[in-house]
C-alpha positions as CSV (number, residue, x, y, z in Angstrom):
1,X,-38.2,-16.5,9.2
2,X,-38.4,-12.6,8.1
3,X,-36.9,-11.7,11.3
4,X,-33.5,-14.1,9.8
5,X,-33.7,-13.0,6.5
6,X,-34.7,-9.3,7.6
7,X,-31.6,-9.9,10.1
8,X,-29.0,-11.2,7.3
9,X,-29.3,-8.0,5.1
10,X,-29.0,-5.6,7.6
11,X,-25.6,-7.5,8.6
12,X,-25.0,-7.3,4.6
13,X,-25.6,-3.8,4.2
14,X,-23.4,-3.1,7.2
15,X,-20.5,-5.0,6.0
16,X,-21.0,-3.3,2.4
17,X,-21.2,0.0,3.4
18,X,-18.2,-0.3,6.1
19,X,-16.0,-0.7,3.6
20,X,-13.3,2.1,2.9
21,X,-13.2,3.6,-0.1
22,X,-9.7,4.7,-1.1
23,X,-8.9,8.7,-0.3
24,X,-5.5,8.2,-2.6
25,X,-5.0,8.4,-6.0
26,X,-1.8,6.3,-7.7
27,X,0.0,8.0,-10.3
28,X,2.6,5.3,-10.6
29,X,2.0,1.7,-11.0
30,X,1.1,0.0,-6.9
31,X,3.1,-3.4,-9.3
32,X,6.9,-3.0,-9.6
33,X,8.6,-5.1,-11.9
34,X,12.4,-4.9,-10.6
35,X,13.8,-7.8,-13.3
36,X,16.6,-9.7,-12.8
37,X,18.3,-8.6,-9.2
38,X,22.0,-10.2,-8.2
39,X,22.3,-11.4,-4.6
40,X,22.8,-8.7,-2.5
41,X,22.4,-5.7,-5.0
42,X,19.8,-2.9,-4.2
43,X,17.1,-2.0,-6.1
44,X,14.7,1.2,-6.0
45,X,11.1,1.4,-6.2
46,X,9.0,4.2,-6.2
47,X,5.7,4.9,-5.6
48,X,4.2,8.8,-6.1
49,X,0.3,9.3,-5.0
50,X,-1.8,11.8,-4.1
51,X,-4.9,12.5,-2.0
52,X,-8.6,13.7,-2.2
53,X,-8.9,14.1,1.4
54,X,-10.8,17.9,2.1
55,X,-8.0,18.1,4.9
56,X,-4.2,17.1,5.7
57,X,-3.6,13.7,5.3
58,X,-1.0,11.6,7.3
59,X,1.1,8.6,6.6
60,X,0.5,6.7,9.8
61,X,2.8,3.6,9.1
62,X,4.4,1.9,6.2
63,X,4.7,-1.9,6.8
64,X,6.6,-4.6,4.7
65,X,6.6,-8.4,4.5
66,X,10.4,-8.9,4.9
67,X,13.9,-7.3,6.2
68,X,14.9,-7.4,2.6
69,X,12.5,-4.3,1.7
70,X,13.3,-1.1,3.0
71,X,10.5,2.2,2.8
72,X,10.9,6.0,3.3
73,X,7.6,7.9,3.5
74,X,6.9,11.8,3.8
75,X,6.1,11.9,7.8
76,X,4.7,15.7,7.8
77,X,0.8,15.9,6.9
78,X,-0.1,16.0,3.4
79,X,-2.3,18.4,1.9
80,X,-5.0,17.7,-0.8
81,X,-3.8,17.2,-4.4
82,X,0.2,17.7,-3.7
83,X,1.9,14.6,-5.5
84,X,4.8,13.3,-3.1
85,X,6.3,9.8,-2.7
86,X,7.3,6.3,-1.1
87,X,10.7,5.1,-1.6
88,X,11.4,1.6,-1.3
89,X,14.5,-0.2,-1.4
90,X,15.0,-3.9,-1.9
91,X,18.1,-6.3,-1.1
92,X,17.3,-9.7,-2.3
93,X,19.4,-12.3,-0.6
94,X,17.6,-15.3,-1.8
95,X,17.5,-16.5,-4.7
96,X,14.5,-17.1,-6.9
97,X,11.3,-15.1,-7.4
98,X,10.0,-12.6,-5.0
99,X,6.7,-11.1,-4.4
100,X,7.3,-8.5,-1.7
101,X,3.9,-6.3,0.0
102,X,4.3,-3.1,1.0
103,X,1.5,-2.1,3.6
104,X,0.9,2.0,3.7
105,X,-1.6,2.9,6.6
106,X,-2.9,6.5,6.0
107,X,-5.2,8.4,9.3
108,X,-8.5,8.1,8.3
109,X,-8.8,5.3,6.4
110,X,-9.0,1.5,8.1
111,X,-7.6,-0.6,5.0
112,X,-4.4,-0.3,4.4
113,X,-3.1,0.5,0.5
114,X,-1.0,-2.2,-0.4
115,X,1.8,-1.6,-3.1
116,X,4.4,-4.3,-4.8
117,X,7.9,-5.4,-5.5
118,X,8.3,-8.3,-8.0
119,X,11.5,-9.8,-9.3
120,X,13.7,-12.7,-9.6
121,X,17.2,-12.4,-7.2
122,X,20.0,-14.5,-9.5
């Protein structure tokens, strides 16, 4: 019984202490509210960050949940404390609400930073 429950929190402390803690700082909302969007229209979004990282940082991938949403990222490596930005454009075809992810994978850290687009396509 002790070797179970001595077991159990070293497998909790292991998951707690794996977790990443975030190397960038937001200095613009990670939730756009784009409004009311026509059908096919274009809208902009963007989102300006820095980093605490003691060395270069790099944009490793910038993922979205749909054709309809559009990034640009900085591909050279970042140094500490420079502010810089992700540009996202969104083409809403559907109409209705939308709730739109943006996944931004940065080297040296495992989760990914997840930014938003939120609107309603007329």
């Amino acid at each position: 019984m002790r070797l179970l429950l001595f077991s159990c929190l070293v497998l909790i402390h292991g998951i707690a202490s794996g977790q990443d803690s975030s190397l960038v700082t937001w200095h613009s909302p990670t939730t756009v509210r784009l409004g009311n969007v026509q059908a096919g229209e274009r809208k902009q979004a963007v989102f300006e960050f820095s980093h605490s990282a003691p060395k270069p940082l790099v944009i490793d991938n910038v993922r979205t949940t749909c054709g309809c949403t559009a990034p640009e990222w900085p591909e050279e490596p970042l140094a500490p404390g420079i502010r810089r930005r992700i540009r996202v454009v969104f083409e809403g075809t559907t109409r209705g609400p939308f709730r739109r992810m943006i996944k931004v994978y940065f080297s040296g850290q495992r989760q990914a930073e997840k930014l938003y687009l939120e609107g309603f396509v007329e």
